[in-house]
C-alpha positions in Angstrom: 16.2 -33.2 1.6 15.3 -32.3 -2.0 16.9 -34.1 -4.8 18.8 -32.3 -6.9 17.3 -33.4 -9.7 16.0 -31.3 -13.2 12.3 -31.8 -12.5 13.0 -30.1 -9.2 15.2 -27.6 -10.8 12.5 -26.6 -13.1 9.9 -26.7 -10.5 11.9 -24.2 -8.7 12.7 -22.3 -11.7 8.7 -22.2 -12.5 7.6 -21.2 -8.9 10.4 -18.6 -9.0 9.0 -17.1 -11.8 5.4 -16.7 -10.7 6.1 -15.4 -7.4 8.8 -13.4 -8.5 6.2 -11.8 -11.1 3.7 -11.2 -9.0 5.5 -9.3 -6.3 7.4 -7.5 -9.3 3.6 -6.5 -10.0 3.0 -5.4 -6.7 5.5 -3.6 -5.7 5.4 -1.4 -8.9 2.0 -0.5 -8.5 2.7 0.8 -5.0 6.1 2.5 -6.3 4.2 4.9 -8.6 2.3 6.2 -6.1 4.1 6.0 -2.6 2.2 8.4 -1.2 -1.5 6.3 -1.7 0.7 3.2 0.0 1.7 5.4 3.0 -2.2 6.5 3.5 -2.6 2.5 2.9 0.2 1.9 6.1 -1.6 5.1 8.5 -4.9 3.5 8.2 -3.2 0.4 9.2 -1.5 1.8 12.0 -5.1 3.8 13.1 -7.3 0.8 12.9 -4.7 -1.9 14.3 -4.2 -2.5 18.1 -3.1 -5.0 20.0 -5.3 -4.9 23.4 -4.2 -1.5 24.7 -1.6 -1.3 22.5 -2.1 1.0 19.8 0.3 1.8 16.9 -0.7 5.5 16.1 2.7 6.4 17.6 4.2 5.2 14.7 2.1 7.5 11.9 5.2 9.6 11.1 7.3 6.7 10.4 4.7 5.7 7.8 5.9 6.9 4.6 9.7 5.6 5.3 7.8 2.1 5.9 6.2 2.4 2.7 9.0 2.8 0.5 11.2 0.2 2.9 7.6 -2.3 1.5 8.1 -1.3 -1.7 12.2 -1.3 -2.1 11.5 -4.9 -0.5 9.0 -6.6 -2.8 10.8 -4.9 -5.5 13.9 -6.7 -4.4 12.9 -10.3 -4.0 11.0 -10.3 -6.7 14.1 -9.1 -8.9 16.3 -11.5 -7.1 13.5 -14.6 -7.3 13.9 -14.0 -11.3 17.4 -13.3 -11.8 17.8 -16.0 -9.5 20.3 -14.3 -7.1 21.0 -14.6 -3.7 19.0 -17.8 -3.6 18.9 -18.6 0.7 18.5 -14.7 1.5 15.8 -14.5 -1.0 14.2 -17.6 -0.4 14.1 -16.6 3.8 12.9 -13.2 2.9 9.8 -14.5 0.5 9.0 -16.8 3.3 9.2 -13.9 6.1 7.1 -11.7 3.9 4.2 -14.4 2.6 3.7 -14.7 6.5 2.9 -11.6 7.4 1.4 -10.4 4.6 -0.7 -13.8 4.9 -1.7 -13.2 8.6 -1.8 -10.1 8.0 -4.6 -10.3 5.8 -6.5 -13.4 7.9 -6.7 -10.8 10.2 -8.2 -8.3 7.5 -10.9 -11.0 6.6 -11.9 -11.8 10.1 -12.0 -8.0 11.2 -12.7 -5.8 7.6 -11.0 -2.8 9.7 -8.9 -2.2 6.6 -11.6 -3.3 3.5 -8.7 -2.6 1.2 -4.9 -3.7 2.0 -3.7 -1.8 -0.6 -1.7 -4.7 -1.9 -1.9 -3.9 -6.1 -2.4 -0.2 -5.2 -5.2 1.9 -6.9 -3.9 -0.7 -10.3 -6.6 -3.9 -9.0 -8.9 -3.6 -5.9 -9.3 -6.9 -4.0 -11.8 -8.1 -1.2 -10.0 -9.2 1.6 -11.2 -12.8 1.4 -9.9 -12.2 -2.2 -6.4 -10.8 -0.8 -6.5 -13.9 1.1 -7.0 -16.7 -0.8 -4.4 -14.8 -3.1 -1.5 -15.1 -0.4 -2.8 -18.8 -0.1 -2.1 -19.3 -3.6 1.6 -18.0 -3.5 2.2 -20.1 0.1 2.5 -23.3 -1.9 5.2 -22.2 -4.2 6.9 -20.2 -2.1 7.1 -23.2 0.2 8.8 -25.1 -2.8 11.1 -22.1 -3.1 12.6 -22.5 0.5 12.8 -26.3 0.5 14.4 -26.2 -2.9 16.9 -23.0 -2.2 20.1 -25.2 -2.2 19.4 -27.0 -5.8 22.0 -26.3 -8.2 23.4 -22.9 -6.3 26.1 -21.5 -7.7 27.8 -19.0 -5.8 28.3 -15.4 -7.9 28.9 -12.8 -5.2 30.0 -10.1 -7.6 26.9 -10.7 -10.0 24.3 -11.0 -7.3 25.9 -7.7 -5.6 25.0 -6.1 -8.9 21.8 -7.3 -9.5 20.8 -6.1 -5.9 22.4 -3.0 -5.7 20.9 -1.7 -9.2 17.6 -3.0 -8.2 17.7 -1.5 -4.9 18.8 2.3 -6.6 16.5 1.7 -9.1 13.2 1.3 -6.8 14.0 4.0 -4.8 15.0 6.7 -7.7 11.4 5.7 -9.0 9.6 5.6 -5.8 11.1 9.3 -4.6 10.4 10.7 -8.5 6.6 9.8 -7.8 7.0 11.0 -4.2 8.1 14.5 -4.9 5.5 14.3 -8.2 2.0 13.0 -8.3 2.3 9.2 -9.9 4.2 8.7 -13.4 0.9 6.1 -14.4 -2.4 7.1 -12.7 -4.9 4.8 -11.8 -7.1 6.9 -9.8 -10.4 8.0 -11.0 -9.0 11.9 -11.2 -6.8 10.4 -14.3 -5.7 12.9 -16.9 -8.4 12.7 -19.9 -11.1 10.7 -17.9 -14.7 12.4 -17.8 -16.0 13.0 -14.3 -19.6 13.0 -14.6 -21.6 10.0 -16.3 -25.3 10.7 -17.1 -27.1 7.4 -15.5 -30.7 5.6 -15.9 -32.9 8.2 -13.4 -34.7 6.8 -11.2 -38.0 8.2 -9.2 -39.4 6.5 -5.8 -42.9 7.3 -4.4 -43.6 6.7 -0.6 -46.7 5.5 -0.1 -49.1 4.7 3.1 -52.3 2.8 2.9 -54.9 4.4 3.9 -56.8 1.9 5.8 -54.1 -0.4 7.3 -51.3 2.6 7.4 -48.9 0.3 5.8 -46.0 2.2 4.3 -44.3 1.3 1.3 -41.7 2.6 -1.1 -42.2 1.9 -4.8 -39.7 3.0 -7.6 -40.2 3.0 -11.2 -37.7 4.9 -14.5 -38.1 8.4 -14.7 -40.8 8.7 -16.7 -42.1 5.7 -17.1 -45.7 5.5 -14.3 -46.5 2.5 -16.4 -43.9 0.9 -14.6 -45.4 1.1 -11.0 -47.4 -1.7 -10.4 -51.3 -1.4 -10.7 -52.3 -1.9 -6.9 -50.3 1.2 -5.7 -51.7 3.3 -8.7 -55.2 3.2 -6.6 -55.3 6.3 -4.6 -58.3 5.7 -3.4 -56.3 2.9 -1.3 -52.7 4.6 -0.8 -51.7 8.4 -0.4 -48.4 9.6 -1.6 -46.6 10.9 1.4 -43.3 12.2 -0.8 -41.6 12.1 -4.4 -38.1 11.9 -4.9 -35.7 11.3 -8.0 -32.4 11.0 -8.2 -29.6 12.9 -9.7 -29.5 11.7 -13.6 -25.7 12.3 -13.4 -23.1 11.1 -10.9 -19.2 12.0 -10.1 -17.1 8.5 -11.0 -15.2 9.0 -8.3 -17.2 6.8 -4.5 -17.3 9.6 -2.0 -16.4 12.9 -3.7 -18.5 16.0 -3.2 -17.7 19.7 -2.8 -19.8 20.7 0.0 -19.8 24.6 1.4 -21.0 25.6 4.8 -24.2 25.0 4.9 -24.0 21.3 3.3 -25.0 21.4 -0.3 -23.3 19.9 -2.4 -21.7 21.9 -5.7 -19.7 19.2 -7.5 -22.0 18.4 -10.2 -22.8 22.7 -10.7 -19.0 23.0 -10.8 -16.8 20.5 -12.5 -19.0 21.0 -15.8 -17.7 24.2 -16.5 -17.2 24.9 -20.1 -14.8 28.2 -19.5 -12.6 25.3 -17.5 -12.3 25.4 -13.3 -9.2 25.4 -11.3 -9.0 23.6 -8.5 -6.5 23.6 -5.7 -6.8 21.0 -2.8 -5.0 20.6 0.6 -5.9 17.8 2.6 -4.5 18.2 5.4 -3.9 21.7 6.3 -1.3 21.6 9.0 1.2 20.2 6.3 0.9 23.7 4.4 4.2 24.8 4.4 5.9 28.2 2.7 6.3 26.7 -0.4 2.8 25.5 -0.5 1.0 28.5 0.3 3.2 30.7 -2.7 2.0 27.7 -4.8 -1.6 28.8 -3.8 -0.9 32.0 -4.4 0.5 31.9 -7.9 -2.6 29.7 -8.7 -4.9 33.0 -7.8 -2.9 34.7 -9.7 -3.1 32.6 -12.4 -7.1 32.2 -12.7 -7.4 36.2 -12.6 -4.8 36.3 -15.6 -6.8 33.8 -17.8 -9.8 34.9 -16.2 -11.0 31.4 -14.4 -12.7 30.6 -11.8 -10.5 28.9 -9.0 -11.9 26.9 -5.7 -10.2 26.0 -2.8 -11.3 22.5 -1.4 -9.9 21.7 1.6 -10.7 18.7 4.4 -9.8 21.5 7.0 -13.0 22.8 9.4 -14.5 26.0 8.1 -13.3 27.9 11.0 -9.8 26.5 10.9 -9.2 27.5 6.9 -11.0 30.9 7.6 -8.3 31.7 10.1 -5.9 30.3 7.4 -6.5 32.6 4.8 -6.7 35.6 7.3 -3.1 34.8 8.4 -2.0 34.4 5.1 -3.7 37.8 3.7 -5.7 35.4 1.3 -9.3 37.0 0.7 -11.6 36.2 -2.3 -11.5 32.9 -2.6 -13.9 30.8 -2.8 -13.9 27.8 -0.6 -15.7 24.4 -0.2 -14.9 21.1 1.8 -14.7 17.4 1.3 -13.2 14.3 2.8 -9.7 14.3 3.4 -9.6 10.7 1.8 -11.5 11.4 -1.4 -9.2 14.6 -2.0 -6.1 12.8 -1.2 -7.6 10.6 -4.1 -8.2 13.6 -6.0 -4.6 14.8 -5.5 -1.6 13.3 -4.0 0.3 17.1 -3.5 -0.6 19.0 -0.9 -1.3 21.8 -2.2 -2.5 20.4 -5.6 -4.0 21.6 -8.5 -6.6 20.6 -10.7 -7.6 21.9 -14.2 -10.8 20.7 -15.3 -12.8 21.9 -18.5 -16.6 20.3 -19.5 -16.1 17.5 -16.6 -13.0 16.3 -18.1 -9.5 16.8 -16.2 -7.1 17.9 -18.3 -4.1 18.7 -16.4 -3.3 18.3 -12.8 0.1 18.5 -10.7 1.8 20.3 -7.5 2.9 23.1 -9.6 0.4 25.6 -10.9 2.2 27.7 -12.7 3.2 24.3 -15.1 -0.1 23.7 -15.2 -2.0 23.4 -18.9 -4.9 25.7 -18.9 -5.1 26.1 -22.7 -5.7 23.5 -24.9 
């Protein structure tokens, strides 16, 4: 039994605080973007099994579950602070810092899910990171639950309040960034940010000595031979079986490309363009609904009026979007095809749309027609 004394109290009051900040945090950078935290819960649900059991059954309960994670975290954290409902939100910390702290054991033993998604896109964590993290917030939370009982007062009406508001107020927020893509955007495809970086080139020579057949690879700053060391400059010793260089400038966003059929990639030949590009995205294509596809359409439209150039890119196979546009009496356009993760990055809507001018985005949303083409 804890004493009620005030260096308890404050303890309490301190460890309340922390936690309470952190899952305030937490569930706020998941509650701007709902939709990344339901991709977050499906790869959960795809890479997760129990022996036979396996848990893709549940996939279309995912984004209820993610706003359920969110309305929750949101919740005790409110209530840890305003120091309502002290038991219930003292039980349902300690409920919530087990799983999540098994949870992501699990994640560090297995790395089936590198990312658990836990700050959002806002702070990326390893999983031994994540960890040690829910390690951290066992010990006070363990505090909070022994010392739930000190100085309670019971205030029924105010606590109803407190969680009632908080409670309406997560999920207004989490539905406005639902139907919406996210109010604050940490994603690489954020409004203003540059695309493209220009990076140190670098060349690499492959190399096989002549008399043993030893192969090596050397690489040295574009430009600069002087930089290869003197042995493998002898030619009389090694032969050059290839040169390569890579690309001086590279997309800042891990795994993005806009491949067409035959698999060459047109994302750095595109997203320069200095008369602007739209782009419009579906990731998943058997989500396209009616709405969607007169979205599409009034985005043609809309790139023929300001006389732009608008691409499709799609995760969809090339026959399955082919057929997609036939059905939909959509010819002309101009497709390409990337992973359904990295668009889903890109944009959250599907359909999106994308507005990008000299690398840089400069407007993006679900709605083309609101979109800002003209600066």
């Amino acid at each position: 039994m804890i004493k009620d004394t005030k260096a308890n109290y404050t303890l309490n009051v301190v460890c309340r605080w922390i936690v309470g900040l952190v899952f305030l945090f937490s569930s706020l950078t998941k509650g701007v973007d709902p939709m990344g935290t339901t991709f977050k819960v499906q790869e959960y649900m795809t890479a997760w099994s129990i022996g036979s059991i396996t848990f893709e059954w549940a996939l279309p309960l995912a984004g209820v579950l993610s706003v359920a994670l969110i309305c929750a975290e949101f919740l005790v954290g409110v209530l840890l602070i305003a120091n309502a409902y002290r038991r219930l939100s003292a039980w349902l910390l300690a409920a919530m810092m087990l799983f999540f702290t098994a949870t992501t054991f699990i994640d560090a033993l297995t790395n089936k899910v590198t990312d658990c998604g836990c700050f959002g896109d806002a702070i990326k964590l390893t999983n031994w990171q994540t960890f040690w993290k829910n390690i951290a917030l066992d010990v006070p939370t363990v505090w909070i639950v022994l010392s739930r009982n000190l100085r309670r007062k019971r205030r029924f009406e105010r606590d109803g309040i407190v969680f009632i508001v908080s409670l309406a107020a997560m999920l207004v927020f989490a539905n406005y960034n639902i139907q919406h893509e996210p109010l604050i955007d940490f994603r690489p495809w954020k409004i203003g940010n540059r695309m493209i970086e220009e990076r140190e080139a670098m060349n690499h020579l492959d190399l096989r000595n002549i008399e043993t057949g030893e192969e090596r690879t050397v690489d040295y700053r574009n430009g600069d031979w002087a930089s290869v060391p003197e042995e493998y400059k002898d030619f009389s010793r090694w032969e050059i079986l290839r040169s390569t260089s890579d690309e001086p400038f590279e997309i800042k966003a891990p795994g993005f490309s806009m491949m067409d059929i035959g698999g060459d990639d047109h994302a750095l030949e595109l997203l320069p363009a200095e008369d602007g590009l739209l782009v419009a995205t579906i990731h998943h294509l058997d989500d396209m609904d009616d709405k969607g596809t007169r979205e599409l359409r009034l985005a043609i439209s809309l790139a023929e009026e300001n006389d732009l150039r608008i691409v499709l890119l799609t995760s969809a196979l090339p026959e399955e979007i082919q057929a997609w546009l036939y059905e939909q009496g959509i010819s002309g356009l101009d497709y390409l095809f990337a992973d359904a993760t990295a668009i889903e990055t890109m944009m959250r809507g599907n359909p999106g749309f994308m507005f990008i001018k000299d690398a840089t985005v400069i407007d993006k949303g679900r709605k083309a027609g609101k979109l800002r083409i003209k600066e």
